[in-house]
BALUMRO-352175 format. One record per atom (N, C-alpha, C, CB): x, y, z. Coordinates in steps of 0.001 Angstrom, whole numbers, padded with zeros to 6 digits, always signed. Glycine has a CB too. Layout:
BEGIN
XYZ...
//
This chain:
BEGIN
+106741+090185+093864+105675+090657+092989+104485+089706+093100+106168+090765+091514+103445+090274+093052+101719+089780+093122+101645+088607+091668+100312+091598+092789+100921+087642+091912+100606+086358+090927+099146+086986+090920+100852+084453+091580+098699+087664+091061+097553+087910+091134+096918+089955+091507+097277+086721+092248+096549+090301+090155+096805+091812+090302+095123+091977+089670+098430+092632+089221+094517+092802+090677+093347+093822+090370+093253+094978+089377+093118+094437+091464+093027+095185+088536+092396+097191+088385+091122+096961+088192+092971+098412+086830+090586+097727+088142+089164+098680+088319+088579+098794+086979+089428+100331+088914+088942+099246+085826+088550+099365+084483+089237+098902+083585+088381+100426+084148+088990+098358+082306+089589+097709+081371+090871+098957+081048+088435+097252+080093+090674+099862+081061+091926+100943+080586+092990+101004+081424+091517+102431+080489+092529+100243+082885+093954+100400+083559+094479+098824+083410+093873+101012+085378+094134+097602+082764+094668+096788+082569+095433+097310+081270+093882+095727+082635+094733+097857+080496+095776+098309+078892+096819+098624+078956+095495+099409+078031+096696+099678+080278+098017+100582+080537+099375+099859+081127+097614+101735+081637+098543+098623+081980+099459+098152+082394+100442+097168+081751+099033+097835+083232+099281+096380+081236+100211+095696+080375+101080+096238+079069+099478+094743+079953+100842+097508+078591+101606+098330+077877+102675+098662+077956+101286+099097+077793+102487+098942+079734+104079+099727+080490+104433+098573+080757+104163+100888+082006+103970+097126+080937+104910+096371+082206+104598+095193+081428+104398+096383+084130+104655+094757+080348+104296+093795+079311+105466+092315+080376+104951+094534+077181+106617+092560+080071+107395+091495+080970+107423+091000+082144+108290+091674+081054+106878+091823+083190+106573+091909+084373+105297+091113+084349+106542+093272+084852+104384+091570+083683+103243+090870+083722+102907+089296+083287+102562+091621+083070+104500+088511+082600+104135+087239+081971+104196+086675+083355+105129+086549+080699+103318+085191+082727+102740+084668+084035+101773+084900+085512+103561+084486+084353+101192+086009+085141+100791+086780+086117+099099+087245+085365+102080+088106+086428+098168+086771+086855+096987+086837+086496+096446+088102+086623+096340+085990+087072+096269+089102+085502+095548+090428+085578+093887+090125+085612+095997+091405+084193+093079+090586+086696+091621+090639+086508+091196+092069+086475+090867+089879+087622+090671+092150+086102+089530+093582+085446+088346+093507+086290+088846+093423+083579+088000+094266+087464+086677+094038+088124+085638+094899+087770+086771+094116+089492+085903+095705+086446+084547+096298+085810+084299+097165+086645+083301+095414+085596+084930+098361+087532+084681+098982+088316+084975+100675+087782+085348+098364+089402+084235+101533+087348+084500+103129+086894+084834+103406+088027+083343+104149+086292+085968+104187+087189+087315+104786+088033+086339+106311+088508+089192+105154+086719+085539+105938+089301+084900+107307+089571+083985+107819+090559+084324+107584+088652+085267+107279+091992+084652+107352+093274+086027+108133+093801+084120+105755+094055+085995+108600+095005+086651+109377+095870+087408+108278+096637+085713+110324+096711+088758+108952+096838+089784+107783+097637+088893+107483+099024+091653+108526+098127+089027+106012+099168+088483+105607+100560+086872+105597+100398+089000+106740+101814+086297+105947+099467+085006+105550+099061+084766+104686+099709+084757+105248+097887+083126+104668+100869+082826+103758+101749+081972+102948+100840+082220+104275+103051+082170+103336+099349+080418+102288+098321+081848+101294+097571+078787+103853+096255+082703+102030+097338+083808+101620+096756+084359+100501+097661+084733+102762+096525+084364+100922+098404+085432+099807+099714+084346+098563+099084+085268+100282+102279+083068+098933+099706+082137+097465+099403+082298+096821+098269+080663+097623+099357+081898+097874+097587+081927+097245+095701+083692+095906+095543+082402+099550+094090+084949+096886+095985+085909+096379+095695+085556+094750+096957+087293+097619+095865+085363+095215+098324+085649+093909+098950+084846+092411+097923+084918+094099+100722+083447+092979+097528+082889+092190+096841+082731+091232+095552+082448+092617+096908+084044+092186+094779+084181+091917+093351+085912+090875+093786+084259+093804+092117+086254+091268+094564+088143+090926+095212+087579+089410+095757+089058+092363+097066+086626+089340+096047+086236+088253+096994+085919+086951+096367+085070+088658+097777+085664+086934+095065+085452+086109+093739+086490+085502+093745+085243+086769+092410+087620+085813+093882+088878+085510+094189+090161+084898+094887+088912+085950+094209+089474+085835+096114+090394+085524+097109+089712+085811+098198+091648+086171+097055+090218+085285+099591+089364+085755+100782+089426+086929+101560+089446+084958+101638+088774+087618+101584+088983+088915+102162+088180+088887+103289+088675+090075+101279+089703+089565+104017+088770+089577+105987+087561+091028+105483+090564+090461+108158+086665+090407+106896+086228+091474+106986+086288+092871+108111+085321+091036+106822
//
């Protein structure tokens, strides 16, 4: 399991930690402020996510 977990909008951190409250101790949830409201594979999305993920961690390009 990930030490380190993404979602996109504050409502999918709620959810998660709702459903997976134990799973989640010790484990860094970030919220990248991103509306859930692009199309899978979104080429603005890909950017947005590489850019906001990258604060983070290193992402190839």
């Amino acid at each position: 399991m990930s030490d380190l977990i993404f979602v996109m909008e504050k409502k999918h951190k709620r959810r998660l930690q709702e459903k997976f409250p134990n799973k989640l101790k010790n484990k860094q949830l970030i919220c990248l402020d991103i509306p859930d409201e692009y199309r899978f594979m979104d080429d603005e999305l890909i950017e947005i996510l590489k850019s906001r993920v990258s604060e983070y961690i290193e992402v190839p390009e």
